[in-house]
C-alpha positions as CSV (number, residue, x, y, z in Angstrom):
1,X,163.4,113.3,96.4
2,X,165.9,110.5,96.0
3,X,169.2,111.2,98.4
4,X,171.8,112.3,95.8
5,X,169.1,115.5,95.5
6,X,168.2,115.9,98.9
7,X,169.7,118.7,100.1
8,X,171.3,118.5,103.4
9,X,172.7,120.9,106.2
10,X,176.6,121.8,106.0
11,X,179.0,120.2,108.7
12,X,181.9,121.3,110.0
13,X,184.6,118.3,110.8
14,X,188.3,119.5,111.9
15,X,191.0,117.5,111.0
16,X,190.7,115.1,113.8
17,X,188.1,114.4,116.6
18,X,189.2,114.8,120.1
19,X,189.9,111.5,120.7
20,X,192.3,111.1,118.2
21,X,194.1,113.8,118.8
22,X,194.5,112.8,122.6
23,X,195.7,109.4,120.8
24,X,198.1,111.1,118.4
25,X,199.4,113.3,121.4
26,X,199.6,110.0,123.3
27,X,201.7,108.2,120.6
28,X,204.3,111.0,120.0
29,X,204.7,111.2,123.5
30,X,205.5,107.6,124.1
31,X,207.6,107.6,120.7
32,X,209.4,111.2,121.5
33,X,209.8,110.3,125.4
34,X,208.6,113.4,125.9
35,X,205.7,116.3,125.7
36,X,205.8,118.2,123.2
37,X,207.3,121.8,124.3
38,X,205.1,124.1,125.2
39,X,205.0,127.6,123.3
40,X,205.6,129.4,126.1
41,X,209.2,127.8,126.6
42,X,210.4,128.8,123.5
43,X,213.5,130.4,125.0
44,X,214.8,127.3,126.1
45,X,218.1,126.6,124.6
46,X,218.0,122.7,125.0
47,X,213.6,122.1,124.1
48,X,214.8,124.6,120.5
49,X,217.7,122.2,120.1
50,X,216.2,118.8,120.1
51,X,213.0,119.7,118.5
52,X,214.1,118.6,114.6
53,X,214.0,115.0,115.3
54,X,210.6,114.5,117.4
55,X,208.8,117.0,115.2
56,X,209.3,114.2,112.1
57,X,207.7,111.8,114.0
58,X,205.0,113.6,115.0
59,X,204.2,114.6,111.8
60,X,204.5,111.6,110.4
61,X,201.5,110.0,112.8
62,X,199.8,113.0,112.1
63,X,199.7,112.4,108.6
64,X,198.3,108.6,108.7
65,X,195.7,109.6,111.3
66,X,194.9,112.4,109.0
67,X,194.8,110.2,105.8
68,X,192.7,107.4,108.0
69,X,190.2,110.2,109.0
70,X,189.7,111.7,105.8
71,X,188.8,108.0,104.2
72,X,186.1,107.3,107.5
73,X,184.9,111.4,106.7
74,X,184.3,110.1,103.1
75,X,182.5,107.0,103.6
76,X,180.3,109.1,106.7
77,X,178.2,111.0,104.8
78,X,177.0,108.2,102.5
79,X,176.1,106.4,105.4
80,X,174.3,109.1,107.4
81,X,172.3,110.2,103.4
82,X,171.0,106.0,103.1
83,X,170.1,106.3,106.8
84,X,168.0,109.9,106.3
85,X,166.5,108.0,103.0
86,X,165.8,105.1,105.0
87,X,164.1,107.2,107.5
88,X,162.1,109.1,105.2
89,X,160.9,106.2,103.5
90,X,160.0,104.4,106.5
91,X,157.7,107.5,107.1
92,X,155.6,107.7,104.1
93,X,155.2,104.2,104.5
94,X,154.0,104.7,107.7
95,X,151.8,107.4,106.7
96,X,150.3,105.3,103.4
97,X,149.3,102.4,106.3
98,X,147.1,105.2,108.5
99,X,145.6,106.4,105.8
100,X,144.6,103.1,104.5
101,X,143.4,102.0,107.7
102,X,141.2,105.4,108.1
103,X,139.6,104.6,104.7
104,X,138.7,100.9,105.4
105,X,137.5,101.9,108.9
106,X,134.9,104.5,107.0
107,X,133.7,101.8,104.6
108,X,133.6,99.6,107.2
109,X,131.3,102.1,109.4
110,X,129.1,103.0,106.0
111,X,128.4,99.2,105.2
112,X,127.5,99.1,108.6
113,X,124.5,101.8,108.3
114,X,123.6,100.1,105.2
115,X,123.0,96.9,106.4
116,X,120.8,98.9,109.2
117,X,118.9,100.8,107.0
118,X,118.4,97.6,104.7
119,X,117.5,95.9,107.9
120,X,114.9,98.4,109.3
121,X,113.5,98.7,105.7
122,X,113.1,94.9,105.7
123,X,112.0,95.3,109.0
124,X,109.2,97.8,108.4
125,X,108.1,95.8,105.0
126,X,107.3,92.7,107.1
127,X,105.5,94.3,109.9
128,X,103.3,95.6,107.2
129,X,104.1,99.5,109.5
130,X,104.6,101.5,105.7
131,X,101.4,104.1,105.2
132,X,101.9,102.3,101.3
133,X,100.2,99.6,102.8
134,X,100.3,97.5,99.1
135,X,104.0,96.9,97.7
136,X,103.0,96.7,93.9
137,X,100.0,98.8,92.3
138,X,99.2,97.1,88.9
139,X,102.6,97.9,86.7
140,X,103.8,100.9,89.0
141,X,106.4,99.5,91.4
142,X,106.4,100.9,95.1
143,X,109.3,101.3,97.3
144,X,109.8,98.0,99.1
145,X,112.8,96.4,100.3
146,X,113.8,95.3,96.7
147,X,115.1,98.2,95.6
148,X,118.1,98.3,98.5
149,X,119.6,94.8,97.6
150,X,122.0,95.7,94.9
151,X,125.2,95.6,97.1
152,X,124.8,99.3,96.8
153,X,121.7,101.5,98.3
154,X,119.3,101.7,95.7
155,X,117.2,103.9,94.0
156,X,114.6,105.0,97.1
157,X,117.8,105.1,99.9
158,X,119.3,107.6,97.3
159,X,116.1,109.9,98.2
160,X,115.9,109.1,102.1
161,X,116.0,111.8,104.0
162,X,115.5,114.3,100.9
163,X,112.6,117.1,101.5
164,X,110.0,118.1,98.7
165,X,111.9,120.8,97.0
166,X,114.6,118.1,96.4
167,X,112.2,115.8,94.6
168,X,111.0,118.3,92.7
169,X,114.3,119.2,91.9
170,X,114.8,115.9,90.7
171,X,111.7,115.0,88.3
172,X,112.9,118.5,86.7
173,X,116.6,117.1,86.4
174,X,115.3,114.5,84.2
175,X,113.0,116.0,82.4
176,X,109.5,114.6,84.4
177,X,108.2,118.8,83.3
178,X,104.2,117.5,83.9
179,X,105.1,115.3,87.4
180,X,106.7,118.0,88.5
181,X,103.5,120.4,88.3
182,X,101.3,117.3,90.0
183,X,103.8,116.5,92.5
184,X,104.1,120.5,93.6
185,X,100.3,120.7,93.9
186,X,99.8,117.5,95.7
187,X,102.3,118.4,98.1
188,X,101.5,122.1,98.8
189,X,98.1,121.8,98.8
190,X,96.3,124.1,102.2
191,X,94.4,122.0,104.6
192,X,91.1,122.1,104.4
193,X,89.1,123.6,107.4
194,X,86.9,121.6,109.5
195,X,84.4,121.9,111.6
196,X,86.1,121.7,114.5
197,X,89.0,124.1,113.8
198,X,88.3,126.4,111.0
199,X,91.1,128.8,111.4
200,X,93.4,131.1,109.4
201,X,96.3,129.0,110.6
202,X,94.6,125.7,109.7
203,X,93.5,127.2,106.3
204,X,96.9,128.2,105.6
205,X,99.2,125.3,106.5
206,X,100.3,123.3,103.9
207,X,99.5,119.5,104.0
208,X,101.7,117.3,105.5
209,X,102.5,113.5,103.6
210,X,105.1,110.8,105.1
211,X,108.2,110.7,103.2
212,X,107.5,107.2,102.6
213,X,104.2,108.8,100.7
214,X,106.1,111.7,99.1
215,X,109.0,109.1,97.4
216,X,106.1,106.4,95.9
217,X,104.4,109.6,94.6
218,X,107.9,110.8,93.2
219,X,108.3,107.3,91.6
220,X,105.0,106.9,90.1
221,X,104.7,110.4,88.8
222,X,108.4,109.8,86.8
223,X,106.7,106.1,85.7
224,X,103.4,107.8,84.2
225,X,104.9,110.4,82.6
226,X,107.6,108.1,80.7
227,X,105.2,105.1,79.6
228,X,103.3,108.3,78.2
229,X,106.1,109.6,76.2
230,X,107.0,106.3,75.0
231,X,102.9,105.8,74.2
232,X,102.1,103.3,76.9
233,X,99.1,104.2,77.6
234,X,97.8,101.6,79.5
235,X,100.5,101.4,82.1
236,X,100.3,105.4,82.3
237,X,96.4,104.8,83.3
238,X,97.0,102.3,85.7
239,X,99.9,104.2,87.4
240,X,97.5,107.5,87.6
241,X,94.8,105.4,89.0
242,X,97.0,103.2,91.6
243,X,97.6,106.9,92.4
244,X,94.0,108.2,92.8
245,X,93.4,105.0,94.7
246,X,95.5,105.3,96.9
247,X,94.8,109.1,97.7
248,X,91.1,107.8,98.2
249,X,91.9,105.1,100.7
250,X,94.2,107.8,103.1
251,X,91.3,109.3,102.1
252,X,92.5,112.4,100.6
253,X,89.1,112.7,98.5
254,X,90.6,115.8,96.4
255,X,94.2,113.9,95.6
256,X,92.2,111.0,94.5
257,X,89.8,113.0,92.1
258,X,93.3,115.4,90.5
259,X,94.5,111.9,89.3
260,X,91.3,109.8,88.4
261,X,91.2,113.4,86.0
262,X,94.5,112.2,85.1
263,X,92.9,109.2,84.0
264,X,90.1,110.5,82.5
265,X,92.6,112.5,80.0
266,X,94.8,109.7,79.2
267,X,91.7,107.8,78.6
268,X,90.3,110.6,76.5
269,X,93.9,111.1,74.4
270,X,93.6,107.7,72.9
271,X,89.6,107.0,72.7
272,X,89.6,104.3,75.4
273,X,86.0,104.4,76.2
274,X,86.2,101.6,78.6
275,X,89.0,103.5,81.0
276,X,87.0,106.7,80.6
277,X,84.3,105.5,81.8
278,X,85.9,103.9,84.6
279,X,87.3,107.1,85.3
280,X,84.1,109.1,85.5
281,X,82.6,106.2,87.9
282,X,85.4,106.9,90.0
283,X,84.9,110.8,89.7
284,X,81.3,110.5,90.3
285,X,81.8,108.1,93.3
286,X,84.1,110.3,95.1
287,X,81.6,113.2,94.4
288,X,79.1,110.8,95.9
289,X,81.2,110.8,99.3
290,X,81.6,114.7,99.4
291,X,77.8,115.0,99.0
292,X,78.0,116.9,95.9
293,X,75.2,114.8,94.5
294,X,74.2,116.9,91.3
295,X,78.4,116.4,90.1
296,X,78.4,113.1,90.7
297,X,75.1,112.8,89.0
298,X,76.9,114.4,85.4
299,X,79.4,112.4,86.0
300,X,77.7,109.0,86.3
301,X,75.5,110.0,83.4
302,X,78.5,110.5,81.3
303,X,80.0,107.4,82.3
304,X,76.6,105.3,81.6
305,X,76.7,107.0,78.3
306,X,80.7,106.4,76.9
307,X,79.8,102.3,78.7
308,X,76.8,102.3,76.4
309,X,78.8,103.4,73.3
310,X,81.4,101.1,74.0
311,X,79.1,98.1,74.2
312,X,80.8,97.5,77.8
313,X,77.7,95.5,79.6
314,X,79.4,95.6,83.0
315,X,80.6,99.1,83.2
316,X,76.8,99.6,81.7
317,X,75.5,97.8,85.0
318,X,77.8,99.7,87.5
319,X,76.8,103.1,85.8
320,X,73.4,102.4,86.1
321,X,73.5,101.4,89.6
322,X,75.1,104.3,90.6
323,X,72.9,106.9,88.7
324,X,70.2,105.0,90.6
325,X,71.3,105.7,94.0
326,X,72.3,109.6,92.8
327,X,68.6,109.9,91.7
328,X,67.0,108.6,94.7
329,X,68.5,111.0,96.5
330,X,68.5,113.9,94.2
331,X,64.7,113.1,94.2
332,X,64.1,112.8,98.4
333,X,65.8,116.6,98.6
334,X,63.9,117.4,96.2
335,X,60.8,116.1,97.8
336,X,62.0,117.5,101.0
337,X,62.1,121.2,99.4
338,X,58.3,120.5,98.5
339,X,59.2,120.1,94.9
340,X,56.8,117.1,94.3
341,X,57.2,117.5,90.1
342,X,60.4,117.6,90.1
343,X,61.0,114.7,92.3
344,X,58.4,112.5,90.3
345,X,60.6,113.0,87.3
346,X,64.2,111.9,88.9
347,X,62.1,108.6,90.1
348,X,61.2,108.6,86.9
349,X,64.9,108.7,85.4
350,X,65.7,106.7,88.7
351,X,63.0,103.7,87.5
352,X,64.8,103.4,84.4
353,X,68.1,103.5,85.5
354,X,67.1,100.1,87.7
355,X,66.0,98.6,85.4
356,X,69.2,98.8,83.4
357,X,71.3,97.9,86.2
358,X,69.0,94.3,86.2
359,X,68.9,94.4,90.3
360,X,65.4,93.2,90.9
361,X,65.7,94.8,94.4
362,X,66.9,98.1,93.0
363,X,64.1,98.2,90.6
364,X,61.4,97.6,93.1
365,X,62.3,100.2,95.1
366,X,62.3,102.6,92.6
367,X,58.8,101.5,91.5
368,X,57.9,102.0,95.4
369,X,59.1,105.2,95.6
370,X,57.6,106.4,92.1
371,X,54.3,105.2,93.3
372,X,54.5,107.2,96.5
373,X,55.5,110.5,94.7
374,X,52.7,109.7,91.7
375,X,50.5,109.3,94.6
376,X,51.1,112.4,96.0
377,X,50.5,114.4,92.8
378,X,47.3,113.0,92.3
379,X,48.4,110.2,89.8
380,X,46.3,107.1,91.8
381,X,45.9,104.8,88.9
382,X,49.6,105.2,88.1
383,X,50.6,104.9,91.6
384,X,48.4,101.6,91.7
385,X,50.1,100.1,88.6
386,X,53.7,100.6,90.3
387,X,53.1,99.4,93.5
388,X,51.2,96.2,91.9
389,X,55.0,96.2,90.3
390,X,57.3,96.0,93.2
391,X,54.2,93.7,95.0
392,X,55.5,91.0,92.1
393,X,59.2,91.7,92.4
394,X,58.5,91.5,96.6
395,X,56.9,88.2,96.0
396,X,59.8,86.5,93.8
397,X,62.2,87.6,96.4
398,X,59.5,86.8,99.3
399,X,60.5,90.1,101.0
400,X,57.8,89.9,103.5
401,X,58.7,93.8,104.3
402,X,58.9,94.9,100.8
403,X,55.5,93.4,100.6
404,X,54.0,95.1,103.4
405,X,55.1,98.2,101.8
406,X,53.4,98.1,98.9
407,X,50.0,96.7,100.3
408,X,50.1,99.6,102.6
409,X,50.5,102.0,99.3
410,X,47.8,100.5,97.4
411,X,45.1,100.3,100.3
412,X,45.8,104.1,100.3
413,X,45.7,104.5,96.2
414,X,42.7,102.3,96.1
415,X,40.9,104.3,98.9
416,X,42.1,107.9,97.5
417,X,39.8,106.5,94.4
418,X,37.3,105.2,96.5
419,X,37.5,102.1,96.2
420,X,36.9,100.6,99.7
421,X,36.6,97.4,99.5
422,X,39.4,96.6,97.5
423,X,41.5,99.0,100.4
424,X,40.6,96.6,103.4
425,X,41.4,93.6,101.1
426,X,45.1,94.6,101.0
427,X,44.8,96.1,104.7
428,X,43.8,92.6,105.7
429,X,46.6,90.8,103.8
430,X,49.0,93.4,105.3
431,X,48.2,92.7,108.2
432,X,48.6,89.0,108.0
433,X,52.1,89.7,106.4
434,X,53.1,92.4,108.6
435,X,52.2,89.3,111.5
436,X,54.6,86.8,109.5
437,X,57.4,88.7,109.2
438,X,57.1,90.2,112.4
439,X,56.9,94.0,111.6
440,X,55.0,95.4,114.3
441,X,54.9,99.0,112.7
442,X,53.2,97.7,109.8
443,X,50.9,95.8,111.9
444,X,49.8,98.9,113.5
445,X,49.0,100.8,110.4
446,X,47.3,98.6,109.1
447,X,45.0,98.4,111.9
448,X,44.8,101.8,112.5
449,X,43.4,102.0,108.6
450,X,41.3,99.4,108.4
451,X,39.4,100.5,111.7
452,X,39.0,103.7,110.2
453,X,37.6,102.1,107.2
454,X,35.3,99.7,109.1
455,X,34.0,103.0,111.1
456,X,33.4,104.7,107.8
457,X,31.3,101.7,106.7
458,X,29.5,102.0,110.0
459,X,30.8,98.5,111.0
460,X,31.6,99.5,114.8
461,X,32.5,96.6,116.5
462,X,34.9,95.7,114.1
463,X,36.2,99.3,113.9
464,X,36.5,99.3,117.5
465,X,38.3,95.5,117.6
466,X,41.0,96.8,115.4
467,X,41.6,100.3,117.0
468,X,42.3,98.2,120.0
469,X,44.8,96.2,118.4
470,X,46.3,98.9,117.1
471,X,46.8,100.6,120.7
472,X,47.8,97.4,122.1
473,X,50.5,97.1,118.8
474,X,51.4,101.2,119.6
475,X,51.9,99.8,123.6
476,X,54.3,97.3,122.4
477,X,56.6,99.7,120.3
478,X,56.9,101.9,122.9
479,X,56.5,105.3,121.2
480,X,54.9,107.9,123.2
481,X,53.4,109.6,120.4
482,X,52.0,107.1,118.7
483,X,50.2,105.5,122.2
484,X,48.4,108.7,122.3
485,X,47.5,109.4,118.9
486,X,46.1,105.8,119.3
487,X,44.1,106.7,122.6
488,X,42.7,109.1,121.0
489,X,41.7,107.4,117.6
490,X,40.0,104.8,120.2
491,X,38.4,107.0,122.2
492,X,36.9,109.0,119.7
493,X,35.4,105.7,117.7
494,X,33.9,104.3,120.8
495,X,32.3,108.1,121.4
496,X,30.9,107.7,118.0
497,X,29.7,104.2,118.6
498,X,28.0,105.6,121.5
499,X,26.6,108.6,120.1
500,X,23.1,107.2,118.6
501,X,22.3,106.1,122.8
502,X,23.3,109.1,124.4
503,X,21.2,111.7,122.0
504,X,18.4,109.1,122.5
505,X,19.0,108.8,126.3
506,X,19.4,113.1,126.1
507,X,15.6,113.4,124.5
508,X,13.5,110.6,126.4
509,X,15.0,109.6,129.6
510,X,15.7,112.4,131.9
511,X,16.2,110.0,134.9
512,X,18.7,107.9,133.8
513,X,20.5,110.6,132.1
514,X,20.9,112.0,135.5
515,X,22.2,108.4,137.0
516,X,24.9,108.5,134.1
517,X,26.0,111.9,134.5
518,X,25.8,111.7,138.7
519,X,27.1,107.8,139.3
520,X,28.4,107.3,135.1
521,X,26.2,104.9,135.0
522,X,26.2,102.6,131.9
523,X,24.2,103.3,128.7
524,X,22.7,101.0,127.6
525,X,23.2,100.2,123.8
């Protein structure tokens, strides 16, 4: 309030202030010669007399210190109302300069945490520490140290420090509807048990991700789901599959799988074969990783079938050489269960499979393993015919082991048909292979067959020269079970080579049947 509005406490002044009257009583005095008479001596005759004269003066001074006072009384308050304005304005002044200084001190502080959460995020990006371990996945932008450099904090400080509801919160504030659903599942997904603590309490607490984790799923989600609304497709499916990758390497198998589903539908929404497909692969492979080999197997199937519609050679290739792999094994469980039938017919699938996948090693195999299971059925000449097949492809690679293999499994196919001679002729090159290439399993096998097929021929020595090189071989590998098995093999065919003598010696020489069996004397041959 300016000072002419101000209102301001009433003052009493009398007439004159003590000093001025002392004055004023001074001057009449000197002027009068005299005090002035006192009240009290009223009765006086001579004070009553002379009183006219003095009382003129007196009044007189009285009047021009009385005029002199009023003018100062005047010109007072004016004075004392500029010094009160003066005063009060020197106070909100005052009060304007704190409260300035308080405000720059807080920006001050608050640029100061900035540049120290700017500097640990910098910080943090160079050490490589993040959990997002790449900054960029295809078109879908990270969190990196970028986003803080806008003289402001940017876009991922805004969310430091915020929890999961307020995320979700968020996506739903602008309008992200489906990112919210994925980004509540993701995050409140249970724990799965384990083997080593299968709990109730493990079962039901709620999985834990970093925050770093929870914002780049935040981000990504928001990016997916607008390039989708505004029909880019293509940077939807690569932000759902930088996603699903990322969830794999953790690995979080069942994140990865919810988004390369993700994929799958984009994929499927627009009829891009080549994405589908790349999406089932990925389905099928992290199938392949939880052991759930009959999924994976309708999921590589289905990928092999939308690559060969599409005319996609490579995705064709991968497919194949995945279903491959699924079959083999599909097959050895099955062959394990003692379903022989149904694991000739996934080789089967599995042989073709190779060969669309044009690995030459992959294909061999398969005809290997074919053979084995034909042979086991009963199916010799077909079993011949597919090991002569991965014999060829083992040659061209010169796989010395693959080759090894395979003469092994024809020697017994040519032997299960009787075929004898055409048995030791591979158990004789076997052997010379297994030698090269140093396989001292196959070494032994081979002589362990081939002196049983000398023995059969009735070819003892020979029989007898292999056996022993087959113990010796058995001595060198160092398994128990297989040293005995081949002391006994030996034994036996030196009994038998000895049998003939010892009936003879039994039925015409008593004497030196009692030597042998007193002093074990030698028999003579």
């Amino acid at each position: 309030a300016s000072a002419p509005d101000r209102p301001r406490p009433a003052r009493r002044y009398s007439a004159m202030s003590e000093e001025e009257e002392e004055a004023a009583a001074g001057g009449s005095m000197e002027e009068g010669g005299e005090a002035p008479a006192d009240p009290g001596d009223s009765a006086e005759p001579e004070a009553s007399g002379d009183a006219g004269g003095v009382n003129d003066a007196d009044e007189a001074a009285i009047e021009n210190n009385t005029a002199s006072m009023l003018a100062a009384f005047q010109e007072e308050p004016s004075q004392e109302a500029a010094g009160e304005d003066s005063a009060e304005a020197q106070i909100e002044q005052q009060t304007e300069e704190m409260l300035q200084a308080s405000q720059e001190e807080e920006g001050e502080e608050a640029h100061g945490e900035d540049q120290e959460e700017d500097g640990a995020a910098e910080d943090e990006a160079d050490q490589g520490g993040s959990q997002l371990a790449p900054v960029t996945y295809g078109s879908v932008a990270q969190p990196s140290k970028e986003t803080t450099k806008d003289g402001k904090e940017g876009r991922l400080m805004k969310v430091k420090g915020m929890d999961k509801q307020q995320l979700c919160i968020d996506l739903l504030m602008v309008g992200c509807v489906q990112s919210f659903v994925d980004f509540f599942y993701i995050t409140h997904r249970k724990l799965a048990p384990n083997d080593n603590n299968s709990s109730v309490e493990t079962e039901s607490k709620d999985l834990d991700l970093p925050e770093d984790t929870l914002i780049f799923l935040k981000e990504t989600l928001e990016s997916a789901e607008s390039a989708r609304r505004a029909s880019q497709y293509q940077v939807c499916f690569e932000a759902y599959n930088n996603l699903a990758e990322y969830f794999e390497k953790v690995p979080d198998l069942k994140g990865a799988m919810y988004f390369y589903k993700r994929c799958a539908d984009v994929a499927t929404e627009v009829d891009a074969r080549e994405s589908m497909s790349k999406a089932f692969l990925n389905l099928g492979a992290c199938e392949e990783r939880s052991s759930n080999w009959q999924i994976a197997m309708e999921y590589h199937e289905r990928a092999l079938q939308i690559a060969t519609s599409a005319d996609s050679l490579p995705l064709q290739i991968k497919a194949a050489s995945r279903l491959t792999q699924v079959y083999q094994v599909l097959a050895e469980n099955c062959e394990k269960e003692g379903r022989d039938s149904e694991a000739t017919a996934l080789y089967e699938r599995c042989k073709d499979c190779a060969q669309l996948s044009k690995d030459a090693t992959l294909e061999g195999t398969a005809c290997h393993k074919l053979g084995l299971s034909k042979y086991k059925t009963g199916h010799f000449e077909a079993a011949v015919e597919l090991q002569k097949q991965y014999l060829d492809i083992c040659r061209v690679q010169d796989d010395r082991i693959g080759e090894s293999a395979a003469r092994g499994a024809l020697a017994q196919a040519y032997e299960a048909m009787g075929v004898a001679q055409e048995a030791i002729k591979q158990l004789e090159n076997l052997l010379n292979v297994a030698s090269e290439a140093g396989e001292l399993k196959a070494q032994a096998s081979a002589c362990l067959n081939l002196g049983i097929l000398y023995n059969g021929r009735g070819d003892h020595e020979k029989s007898v020269e292999l056996l022993e090189q087959h113990f010796d071989l058995a001595r060198q590998i160092g398994d128990r079970r297989l040293i005995d098995s081949a002391r006994v093999v030996l034994g036996m065919v030196r009994g038998n080579g000895k049998l003939k003598s010892y009936i003879d010696l039994v039925n015409n020489d008593l004497d030196k049947l009692l030597k042998w069996k007193s002093k074990r004397a030698t028999l003579d041959g």
